[in-house]
C-alpha positions in Angstrom: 9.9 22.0 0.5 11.4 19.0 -1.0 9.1 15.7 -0.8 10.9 12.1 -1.5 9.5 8.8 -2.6 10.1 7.7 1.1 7.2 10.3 2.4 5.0 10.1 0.1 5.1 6.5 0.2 4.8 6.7 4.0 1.5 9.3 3.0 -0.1 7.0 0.7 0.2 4.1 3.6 -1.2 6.1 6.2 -4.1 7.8 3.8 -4.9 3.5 3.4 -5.3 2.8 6.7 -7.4 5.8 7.7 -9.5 4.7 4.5 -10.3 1.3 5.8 -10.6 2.7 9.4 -13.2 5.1 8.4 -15.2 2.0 6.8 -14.7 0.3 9.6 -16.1 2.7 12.0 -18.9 2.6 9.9 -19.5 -0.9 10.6 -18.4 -2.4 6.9 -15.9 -5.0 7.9 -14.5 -5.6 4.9 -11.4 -5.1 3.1 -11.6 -2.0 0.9 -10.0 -1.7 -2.7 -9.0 1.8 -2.0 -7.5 0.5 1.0 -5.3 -2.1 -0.9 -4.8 0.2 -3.7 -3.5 3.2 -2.0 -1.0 0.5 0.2 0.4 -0.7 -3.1 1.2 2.3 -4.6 2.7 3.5 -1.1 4.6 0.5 -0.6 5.8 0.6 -4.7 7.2 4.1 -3.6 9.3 2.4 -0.6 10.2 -0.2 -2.9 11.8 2.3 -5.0 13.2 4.4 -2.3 15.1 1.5 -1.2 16.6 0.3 -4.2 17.6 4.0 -5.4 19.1 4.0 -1.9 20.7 0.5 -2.7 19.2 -0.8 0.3 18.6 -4.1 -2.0 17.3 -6.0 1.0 14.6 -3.2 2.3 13.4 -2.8 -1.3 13.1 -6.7 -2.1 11.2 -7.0 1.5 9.0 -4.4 0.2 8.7 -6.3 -2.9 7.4 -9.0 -1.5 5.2 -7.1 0.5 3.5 -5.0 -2.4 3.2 -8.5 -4.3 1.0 -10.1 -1.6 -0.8 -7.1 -1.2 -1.3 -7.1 -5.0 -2.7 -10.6 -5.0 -5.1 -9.7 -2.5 -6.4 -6.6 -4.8 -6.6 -9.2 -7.6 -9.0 -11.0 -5.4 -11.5 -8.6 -4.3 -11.6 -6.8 -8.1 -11.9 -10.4 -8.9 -15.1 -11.1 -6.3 -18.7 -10.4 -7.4 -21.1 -8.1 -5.2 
């Protein structure tokens, strides 16, 4: 079994959401770190995936994408309480 960037990337993103859904259900309404962190990491892999592919405008999307969700984990490692 051979496992790219691409999947795992795809993994990570899904294993994020079911994170923050699973808080969610749980009634805690806010945005999880694990949530954000596992995104990043997942979309870093796309990013990669894309510009090994030379797909220079999917990886620069997913750039941009990974950068704002980066900014958003600054914030809440950044928050007190």
């Amino acid at each position: 079994m051979n496992i790219d960037l691409l999947e795992v990337g795809l993994i990570l993103i899904t294993l994020a959401w079911l994170v923050q859904l699973g808080f969610m259900l749980r009634k805690d309404r806010k945005i999880q770190k694990a949530f954000v962190g596992l995104y990043v990491v997942g979309v870093a892999l796309l990013a990669v995936n894309a510009f090994l592919s030379g797909s220079l405008s999917h990886a620069l999307l997913q750039t941009v994408s990974m950068a704002a969700a980066l900014l958003v984990l600054f914030v809440l490692l950044g928050k007190k309480g």
